[in-house]
N, C-alpha and C positions, 0 to 999 in steps of 0.2 A: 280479256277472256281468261287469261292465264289466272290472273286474280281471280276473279268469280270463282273457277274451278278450284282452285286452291282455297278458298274461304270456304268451301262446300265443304272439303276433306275436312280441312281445319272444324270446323261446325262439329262434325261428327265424333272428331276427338273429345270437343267440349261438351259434347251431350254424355261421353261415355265419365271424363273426370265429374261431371253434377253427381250421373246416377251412382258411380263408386265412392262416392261421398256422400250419397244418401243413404246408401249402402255397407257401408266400410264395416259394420255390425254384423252384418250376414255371410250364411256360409252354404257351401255349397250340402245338397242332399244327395240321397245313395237315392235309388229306388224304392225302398222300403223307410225313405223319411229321417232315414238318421244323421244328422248333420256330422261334417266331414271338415273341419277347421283348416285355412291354410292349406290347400294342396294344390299341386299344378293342375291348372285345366289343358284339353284339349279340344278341338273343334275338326270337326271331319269338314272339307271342301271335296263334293263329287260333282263335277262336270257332267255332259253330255259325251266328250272322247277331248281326246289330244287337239288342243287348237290355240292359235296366238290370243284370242278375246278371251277367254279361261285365264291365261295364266295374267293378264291385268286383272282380271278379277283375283286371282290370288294376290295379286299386288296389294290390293287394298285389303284382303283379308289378314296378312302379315303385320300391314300398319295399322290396323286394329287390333292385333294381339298384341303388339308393340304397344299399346297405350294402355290396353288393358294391365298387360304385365307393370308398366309403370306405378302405374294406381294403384292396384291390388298387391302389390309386394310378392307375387307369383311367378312361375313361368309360367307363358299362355303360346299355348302351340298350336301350329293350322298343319294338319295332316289332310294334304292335295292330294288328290286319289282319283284318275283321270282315265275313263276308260278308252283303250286302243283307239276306238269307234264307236259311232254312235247307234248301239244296238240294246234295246232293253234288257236284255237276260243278262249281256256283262256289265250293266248297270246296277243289276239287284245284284248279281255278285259281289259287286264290289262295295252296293251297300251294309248286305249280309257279311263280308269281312270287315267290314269298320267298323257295326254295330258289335260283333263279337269283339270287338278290344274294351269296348265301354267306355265312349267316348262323352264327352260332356252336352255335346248337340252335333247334330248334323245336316250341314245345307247342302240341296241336292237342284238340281235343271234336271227335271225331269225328261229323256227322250218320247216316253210316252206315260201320262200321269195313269192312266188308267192299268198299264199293263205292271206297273210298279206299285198300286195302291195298294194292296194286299202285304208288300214289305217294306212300306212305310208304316201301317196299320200296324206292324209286328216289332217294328224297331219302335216307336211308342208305344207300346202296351208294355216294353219295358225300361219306361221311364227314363228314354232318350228323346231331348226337344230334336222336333228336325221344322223348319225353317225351307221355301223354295225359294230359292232364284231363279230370276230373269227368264221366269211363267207365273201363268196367274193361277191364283187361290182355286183352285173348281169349286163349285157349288157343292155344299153342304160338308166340304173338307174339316174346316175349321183349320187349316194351315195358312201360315204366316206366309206372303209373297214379297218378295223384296224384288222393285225394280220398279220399271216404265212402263204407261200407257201404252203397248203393241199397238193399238189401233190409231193412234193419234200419233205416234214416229211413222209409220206407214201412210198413212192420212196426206199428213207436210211432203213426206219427198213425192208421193203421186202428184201431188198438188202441183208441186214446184217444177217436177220435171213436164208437165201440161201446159204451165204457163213460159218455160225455156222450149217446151217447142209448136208456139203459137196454138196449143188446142187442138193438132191437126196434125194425125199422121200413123203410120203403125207402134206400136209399142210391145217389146216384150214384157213378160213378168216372171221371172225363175221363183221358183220355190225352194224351199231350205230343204229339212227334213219332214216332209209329209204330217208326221204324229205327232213333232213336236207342239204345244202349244202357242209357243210365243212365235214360231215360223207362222203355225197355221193363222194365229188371228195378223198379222203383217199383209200375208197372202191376200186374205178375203179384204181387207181395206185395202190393200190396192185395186182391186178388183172393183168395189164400191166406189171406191175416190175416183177412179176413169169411168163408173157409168155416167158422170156427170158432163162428161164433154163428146159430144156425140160425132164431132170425125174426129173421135183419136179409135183406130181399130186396137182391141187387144189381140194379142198371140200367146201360145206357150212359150215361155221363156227357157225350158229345162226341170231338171232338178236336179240340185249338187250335193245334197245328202251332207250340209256343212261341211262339205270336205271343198279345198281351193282349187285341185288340180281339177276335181267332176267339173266346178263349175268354168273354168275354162274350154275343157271340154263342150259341156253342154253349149255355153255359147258361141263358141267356133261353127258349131252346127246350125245354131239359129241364125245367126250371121251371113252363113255361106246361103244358107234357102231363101233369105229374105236381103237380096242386096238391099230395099227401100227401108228399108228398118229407118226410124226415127228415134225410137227411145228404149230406152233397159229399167230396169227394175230388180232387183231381188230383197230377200226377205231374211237374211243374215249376214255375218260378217266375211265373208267370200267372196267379197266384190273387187280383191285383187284381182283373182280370176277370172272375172267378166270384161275387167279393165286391160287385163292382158291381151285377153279375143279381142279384144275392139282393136288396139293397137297393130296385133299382129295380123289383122285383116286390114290394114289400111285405113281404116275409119272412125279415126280419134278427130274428129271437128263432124265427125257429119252423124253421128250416130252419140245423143246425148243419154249421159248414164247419172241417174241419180242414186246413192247406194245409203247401206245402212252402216254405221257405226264408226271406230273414232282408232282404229289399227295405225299405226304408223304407215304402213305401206299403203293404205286407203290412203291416207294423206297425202302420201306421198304422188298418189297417181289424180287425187285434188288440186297438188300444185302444179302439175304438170300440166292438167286441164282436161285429163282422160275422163277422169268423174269430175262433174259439174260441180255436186254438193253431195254431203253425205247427210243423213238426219240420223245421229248417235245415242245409242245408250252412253252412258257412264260406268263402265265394269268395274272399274277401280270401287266405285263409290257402292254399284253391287256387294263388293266382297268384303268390305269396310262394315256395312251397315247387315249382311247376314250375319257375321260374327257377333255382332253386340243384340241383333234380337236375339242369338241362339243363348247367348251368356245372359241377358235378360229373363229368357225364359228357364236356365239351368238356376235363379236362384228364386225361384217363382212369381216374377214381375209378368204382370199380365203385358201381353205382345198387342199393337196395331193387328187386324188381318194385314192391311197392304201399309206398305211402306213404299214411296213413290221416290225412287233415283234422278228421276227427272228425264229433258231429252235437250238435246245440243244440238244445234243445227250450222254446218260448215259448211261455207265456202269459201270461193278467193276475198272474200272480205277480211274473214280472220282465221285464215288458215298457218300462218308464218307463228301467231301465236299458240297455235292448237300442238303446232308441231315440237313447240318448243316445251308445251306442257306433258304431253303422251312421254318426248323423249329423254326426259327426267328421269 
């Protein structure tokens, strides 16, 4: 698995040395079209707020600058720009200051695509690419999405955690951030993927607003009200925190948690056996491959809509390898 994963990265270097070499002619433009010879790029990375899945995405956005710079004989800089929390106003904030440096593209997870479209609308009218991550394109956008099928990562763990616990029983489901998109469509496939098995009851699981410590909280609560609890669910990378409640309530073999994504410390509560499985984005490869549509589209290569990162799915089968990959 470590190989696969690391062929993937690998790939993505090798698609970026083809196209700088299809390329190696062209030069970057102003806004008003005047070519601009040789000059350092940069790349704005704005997250949803402060969190450990974020900054593996900037991992892979650095080892795309990293290669970019190789190739292109440039410096290629990631300016990470990560709001406190996840609240839309400090997110246009902090889009509306990156935009004013004049950066060469900017890839953004939007916390709420609608309540930010007006300053994304404004940061492209002056001839800045911007690029989403790890959310999908909305309809009639015309923006480039980079990442995973949400519906089908959410799909596999409902699936999975139905068939670890016999089809039958209560389940919670926690929600992320309400507005976010890539939370919301997780949510509602979970929610689909269990109307299929008709004695699994659903429950509210919480909501932890991406943040680790809500969702600890939130499930400590669900936990205490629901001694028969059979199964967990949530719908972002916060599944320490649920993994913790399980623990700290006594209920780590009798209350199966399937969770999302590929954090060290998810894994770490994977090998332990707290989480069963996880079913993972790939953020590394997120912030890898946002980088090179945004520098694709800064020298006017037409961009995919979606660019598809893939999904991982961990368990005790190969998790020893998973662990050895992330901790690189």
């Amino acid at each position: 698995m470590k190989k696969k994963v690391l062929s993937v990265l690998l790939a993505a270097v090798m698609v970026t040395a083809m196209l700088v070499g299809c390329n190696s002619g062209e030069s970057k433009k102003d806004a008003g079209g005047e070519a601009k010879k040789g000059e350092d790029l940069t790349f704005v990375v704005v997250p949803k707020c402060v969190h450990a899945w974020f900054d593996e995405v900037n991992k892979g956005a650095q080892l795309q600058a990293d290669a970019l710079s190789d190739q292109l004989g440039v410096e290629v800089k990631i300016d990470y720009r990560a709001p406190s929390k996840s609240d839309v106003a400090e997110q246009n904030s902090v889009m509306e200051q990156a935009a004013a440096t004049k950066p060469d593209g900017i890839a953004v997870d939007p916390v709420d695509y609608e309540g930010s479209k007006a300053v994304i609308e404004e940061i492209q009218s002056q001839g800045i690419p911007v690029v989403l991550f790890d959310a999908p394109s909305p309809e009639g956008s015309g923006l480039t999405s980079v990442g995973n099928d949400f519906k089908e990562q959410a799909t596999i763990a409902a699936d999975k955690l139905a068939e670890l616990i016999g089809e039958k029983g209560k389940v919670a489901v926690m929600q992320g951030f309400p507005s976010a998109p890539n939370h919301a469509e997780r949510y509602q496939a979970h929610l689909d993927a269990l109307k299929k098995y008709p004695n699994i009851e659903v429950i509210d699981g919480g909501i932890d607003n991406d943040n680790v410590e809500e969702a600890q909280s939130q499930a400590a609560a669900v936990l205490a009200a629901n001694p028969d609890l059979k199964g967990y669910l949530n719908c972002d990378a916060c599944g320490s925190g649920v993994a913790a409640a399980i623990e700290e309530a006594g209920k780590a073999g009798d209350v199966t948690f399937v969770a999302m994504d590929n954090l060290i410390e998810i894994l770490d509560y994977v090998k332990s056996g707290t989480i069963s499985a996880t079913s993972s984005t790939i953020p590394q490869m997120q912030g890898s491959m946002a980088v090179l549509m945004m520098w694709q589209q800064s020298i006017g290569i037409e961009i995919p809509q979606k660019v598809d990162t893939g999904i991982a799915y961990i368990d005790e089968t190969n998790i020893d390898e998973w662990i050895k990959t992330v901790s690189e």
